[in-house]
N, CA, C and O atoms as CSV, one atom per row, in Angstrom:
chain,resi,resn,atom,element,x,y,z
A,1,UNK,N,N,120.076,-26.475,15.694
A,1,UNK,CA,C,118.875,-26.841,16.401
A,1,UNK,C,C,118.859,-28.372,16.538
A,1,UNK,O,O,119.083,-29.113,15.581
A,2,UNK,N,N,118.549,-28.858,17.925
A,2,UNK,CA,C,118.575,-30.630,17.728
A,2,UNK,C,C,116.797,-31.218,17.489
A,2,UNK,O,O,115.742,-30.647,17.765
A,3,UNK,N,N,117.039,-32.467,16.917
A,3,UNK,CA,C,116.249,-33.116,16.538
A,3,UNK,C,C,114.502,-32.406,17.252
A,3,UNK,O,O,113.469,-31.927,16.784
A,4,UNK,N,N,115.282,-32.866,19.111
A,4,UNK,CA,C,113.768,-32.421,19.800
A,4,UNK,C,C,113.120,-30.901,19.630
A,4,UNK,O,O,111.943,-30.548,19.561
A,5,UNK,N,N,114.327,-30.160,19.590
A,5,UNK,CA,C,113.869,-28.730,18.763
A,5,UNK,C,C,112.900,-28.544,17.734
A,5,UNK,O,O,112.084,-27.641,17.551
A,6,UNK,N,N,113.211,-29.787,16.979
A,6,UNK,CA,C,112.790,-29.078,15.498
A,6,UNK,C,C,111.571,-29.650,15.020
A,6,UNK,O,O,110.955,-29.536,13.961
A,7,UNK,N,N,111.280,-30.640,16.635
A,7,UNK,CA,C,109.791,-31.373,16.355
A,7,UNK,C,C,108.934,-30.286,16.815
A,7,UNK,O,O,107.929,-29.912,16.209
A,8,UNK,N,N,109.517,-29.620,18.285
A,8,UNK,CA,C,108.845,-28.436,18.868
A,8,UNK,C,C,107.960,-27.459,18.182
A,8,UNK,O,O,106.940,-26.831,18.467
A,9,UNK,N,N,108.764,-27.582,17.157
A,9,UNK,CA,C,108.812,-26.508,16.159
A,9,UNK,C,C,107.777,-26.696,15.336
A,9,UNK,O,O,106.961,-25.817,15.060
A,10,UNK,N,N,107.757,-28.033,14.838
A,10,UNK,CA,C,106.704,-28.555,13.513
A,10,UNK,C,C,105.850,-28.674,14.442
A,10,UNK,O,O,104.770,-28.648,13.851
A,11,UNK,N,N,105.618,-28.813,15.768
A,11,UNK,CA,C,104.549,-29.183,16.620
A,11,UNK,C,C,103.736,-27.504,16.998
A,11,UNK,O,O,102.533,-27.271,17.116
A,12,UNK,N,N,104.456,-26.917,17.071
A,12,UNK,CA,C,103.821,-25.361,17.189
A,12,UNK,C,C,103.080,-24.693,15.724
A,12,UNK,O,O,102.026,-24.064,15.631
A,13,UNK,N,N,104.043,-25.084,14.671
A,13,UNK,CA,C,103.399,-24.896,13.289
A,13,UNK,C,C,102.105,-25.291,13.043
A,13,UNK,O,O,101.170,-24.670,12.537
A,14,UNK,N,N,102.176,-26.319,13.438
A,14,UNK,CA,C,100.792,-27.330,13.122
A,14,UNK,C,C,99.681,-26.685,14.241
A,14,UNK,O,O,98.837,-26.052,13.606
A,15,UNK,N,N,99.525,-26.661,15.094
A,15,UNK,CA,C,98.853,-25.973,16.286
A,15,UNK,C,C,98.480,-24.362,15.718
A,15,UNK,O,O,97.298,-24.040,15.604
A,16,UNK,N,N,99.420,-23.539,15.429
A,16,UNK,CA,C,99.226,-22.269,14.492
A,16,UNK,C,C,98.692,-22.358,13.508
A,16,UNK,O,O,97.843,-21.522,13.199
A,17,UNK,N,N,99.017,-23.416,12.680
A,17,UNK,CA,C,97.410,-23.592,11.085
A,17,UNK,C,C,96.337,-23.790,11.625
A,17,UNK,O,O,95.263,-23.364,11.200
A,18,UNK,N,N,96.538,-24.648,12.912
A,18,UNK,CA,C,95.182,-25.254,13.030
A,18,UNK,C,C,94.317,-24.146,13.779
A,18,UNK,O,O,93.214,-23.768,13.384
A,19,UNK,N,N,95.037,-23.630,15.031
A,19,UNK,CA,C,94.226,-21.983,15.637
A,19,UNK,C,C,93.553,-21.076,14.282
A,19,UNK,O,O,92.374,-20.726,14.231
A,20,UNK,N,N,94.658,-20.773,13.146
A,20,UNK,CA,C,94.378,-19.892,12.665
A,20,UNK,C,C,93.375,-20.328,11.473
A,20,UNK,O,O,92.845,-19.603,10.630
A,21,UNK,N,N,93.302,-21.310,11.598
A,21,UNK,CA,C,91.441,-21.745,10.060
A,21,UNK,C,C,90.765,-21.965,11.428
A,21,UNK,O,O,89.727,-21.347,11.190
A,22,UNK,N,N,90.627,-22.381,12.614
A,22,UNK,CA,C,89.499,-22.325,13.219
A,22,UNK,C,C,89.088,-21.243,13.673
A,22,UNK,O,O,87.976,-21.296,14.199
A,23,UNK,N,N,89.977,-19.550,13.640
A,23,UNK,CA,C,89.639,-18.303,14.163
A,23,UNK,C,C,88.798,-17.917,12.304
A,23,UNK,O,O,87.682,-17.409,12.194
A,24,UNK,N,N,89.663,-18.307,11.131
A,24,UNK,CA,C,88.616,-17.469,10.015
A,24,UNK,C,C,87.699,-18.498,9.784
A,24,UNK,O,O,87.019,-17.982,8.897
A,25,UNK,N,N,87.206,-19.632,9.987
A,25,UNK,CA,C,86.064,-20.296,9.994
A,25,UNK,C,C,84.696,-19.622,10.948
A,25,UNK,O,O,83.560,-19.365,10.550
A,26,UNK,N,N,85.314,-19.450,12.392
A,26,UNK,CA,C,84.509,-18.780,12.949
A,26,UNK,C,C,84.500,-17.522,12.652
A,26,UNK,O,O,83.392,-17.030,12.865
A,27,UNK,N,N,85.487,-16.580,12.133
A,27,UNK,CA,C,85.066,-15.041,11.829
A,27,UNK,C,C,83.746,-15.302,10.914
A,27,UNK,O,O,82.754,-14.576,10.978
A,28,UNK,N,N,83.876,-16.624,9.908
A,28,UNK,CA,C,82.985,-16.013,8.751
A,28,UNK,C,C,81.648,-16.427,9.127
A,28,UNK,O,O,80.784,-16.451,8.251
A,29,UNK,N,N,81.334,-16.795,10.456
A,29,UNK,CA,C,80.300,-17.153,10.859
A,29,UNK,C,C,79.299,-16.358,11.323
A,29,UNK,O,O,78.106,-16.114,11.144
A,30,UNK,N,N,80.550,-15.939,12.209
A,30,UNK,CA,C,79.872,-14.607,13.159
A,30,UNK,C,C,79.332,-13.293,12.726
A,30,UNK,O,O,79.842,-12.812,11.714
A,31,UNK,N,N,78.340,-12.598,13.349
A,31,UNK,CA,C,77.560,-11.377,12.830
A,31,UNK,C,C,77.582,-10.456,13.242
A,31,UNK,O,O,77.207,-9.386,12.764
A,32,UNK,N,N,78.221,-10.787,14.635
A,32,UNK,CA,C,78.501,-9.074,15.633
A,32,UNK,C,C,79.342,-9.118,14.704
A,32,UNK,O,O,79.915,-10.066,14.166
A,33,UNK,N,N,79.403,-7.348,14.451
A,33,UNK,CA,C,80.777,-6.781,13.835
A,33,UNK,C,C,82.157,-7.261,14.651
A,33,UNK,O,O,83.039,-8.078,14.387
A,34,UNK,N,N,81.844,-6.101,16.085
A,34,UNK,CA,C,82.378,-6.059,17.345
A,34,UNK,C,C,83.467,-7.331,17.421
A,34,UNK,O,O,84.694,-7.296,17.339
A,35,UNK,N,N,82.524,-8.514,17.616
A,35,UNK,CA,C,83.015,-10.127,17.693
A,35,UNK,C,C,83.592,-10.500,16.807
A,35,UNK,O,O,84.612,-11.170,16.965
A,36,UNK,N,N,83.020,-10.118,15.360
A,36,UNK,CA,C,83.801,-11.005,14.464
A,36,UNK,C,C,85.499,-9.869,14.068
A,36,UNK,O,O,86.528,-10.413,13.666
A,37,UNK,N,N,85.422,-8.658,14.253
A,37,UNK,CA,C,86.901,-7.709,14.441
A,37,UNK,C,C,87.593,-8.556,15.788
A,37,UNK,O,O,88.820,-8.523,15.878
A,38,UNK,N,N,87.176,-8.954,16.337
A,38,UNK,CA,C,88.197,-9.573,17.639
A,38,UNK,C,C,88.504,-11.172,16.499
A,38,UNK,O,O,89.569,-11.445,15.944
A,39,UNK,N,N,87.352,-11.889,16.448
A,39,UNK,CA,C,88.104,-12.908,16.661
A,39,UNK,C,C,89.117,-12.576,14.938
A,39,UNK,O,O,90.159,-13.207,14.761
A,40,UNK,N,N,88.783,-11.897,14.211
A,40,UNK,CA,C,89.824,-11.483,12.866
A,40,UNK,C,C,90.984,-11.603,13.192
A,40,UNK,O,O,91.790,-12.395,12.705
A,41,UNK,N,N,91.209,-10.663,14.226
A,41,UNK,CA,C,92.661,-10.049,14.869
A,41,UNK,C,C,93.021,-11.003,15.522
A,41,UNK,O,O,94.239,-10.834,15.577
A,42,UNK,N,N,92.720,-12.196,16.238
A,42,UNK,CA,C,93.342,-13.629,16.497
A,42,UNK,C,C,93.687,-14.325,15.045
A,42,UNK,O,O,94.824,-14.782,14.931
A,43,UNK,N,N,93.056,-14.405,14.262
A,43,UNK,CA,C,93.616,-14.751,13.309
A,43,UNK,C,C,94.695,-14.476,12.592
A,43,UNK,O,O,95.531,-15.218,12.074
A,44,UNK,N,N,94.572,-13.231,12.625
A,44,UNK,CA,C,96.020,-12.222,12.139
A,44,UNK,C,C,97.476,-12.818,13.529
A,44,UNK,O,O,98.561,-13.300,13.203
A,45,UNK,N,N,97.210,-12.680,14.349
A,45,UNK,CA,C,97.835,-12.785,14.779
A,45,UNK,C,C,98.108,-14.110,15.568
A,45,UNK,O,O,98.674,-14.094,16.661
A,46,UNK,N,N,97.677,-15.261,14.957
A,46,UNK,CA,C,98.158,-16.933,14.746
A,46,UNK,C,C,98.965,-16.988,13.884
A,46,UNK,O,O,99.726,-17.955,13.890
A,47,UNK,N,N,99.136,-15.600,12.451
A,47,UNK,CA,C,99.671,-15.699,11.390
A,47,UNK,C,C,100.861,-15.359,11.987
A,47,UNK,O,O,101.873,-16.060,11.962
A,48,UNK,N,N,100.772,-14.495,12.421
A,48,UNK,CA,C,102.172,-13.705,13.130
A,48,UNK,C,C,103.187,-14.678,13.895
A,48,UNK,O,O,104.411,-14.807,13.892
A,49,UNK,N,N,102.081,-15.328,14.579
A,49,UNK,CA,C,103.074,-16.791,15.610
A,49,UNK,C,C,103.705,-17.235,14.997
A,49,UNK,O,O,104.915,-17.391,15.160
A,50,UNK,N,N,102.494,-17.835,13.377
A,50,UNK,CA,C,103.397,-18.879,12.768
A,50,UNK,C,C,104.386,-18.380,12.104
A,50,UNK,O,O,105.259,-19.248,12.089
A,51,UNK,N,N,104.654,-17.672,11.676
A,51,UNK,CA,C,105.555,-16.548,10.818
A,51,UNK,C,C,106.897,-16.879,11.626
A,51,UNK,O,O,108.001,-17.244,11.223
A,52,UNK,N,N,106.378,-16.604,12.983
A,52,UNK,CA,C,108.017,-16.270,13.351
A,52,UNK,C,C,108.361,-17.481,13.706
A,52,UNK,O,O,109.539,-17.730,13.445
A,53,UNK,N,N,107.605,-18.571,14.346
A,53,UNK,CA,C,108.010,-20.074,13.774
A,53,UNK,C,C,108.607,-20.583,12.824
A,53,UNK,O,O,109.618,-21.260,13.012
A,54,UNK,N,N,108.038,-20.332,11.461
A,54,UNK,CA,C,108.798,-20.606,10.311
A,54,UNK,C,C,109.887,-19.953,9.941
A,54,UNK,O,O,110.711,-20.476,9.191
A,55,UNK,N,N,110.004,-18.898,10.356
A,55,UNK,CA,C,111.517,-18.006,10.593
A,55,UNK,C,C,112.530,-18.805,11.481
A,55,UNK,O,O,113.646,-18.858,10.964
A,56,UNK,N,N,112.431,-19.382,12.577
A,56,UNK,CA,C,113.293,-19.972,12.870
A,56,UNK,C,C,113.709,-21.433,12.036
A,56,UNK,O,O,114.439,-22.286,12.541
A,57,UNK,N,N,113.185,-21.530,10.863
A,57,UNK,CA,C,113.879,-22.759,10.797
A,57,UNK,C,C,114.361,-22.326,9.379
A,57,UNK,O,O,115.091,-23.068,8.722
């Protein structure tokens, strides 16, 4: 992987922590059930992004 790759990379990581505490900050806010099961499942699945982010390196 070259250098600009692997900033890509730490640059997507960082963007994926940061999506995924601002989706369970707002889950724990929210009171619709409905709403707060959606925005959960964004959260879960920022985890998933970052996952396979950190898999590539």
């Amino acid at each position: 992987m070259t250098e600009k790759e692997l900033l890509y990379v730490e640059d997507a990581l960082g963007h994926e922590k940061y999506f995924q505490s601002k989706c369970s900050e707002t889950a724990a806010q929210i009171t619709d059930p409905e709403l707060k099961n959606c925005i959960e499942q964004l959260t879960q699945k920022h985890q998933e992004i970052f996952r396979s982010f950190y898999n590539l390196l």
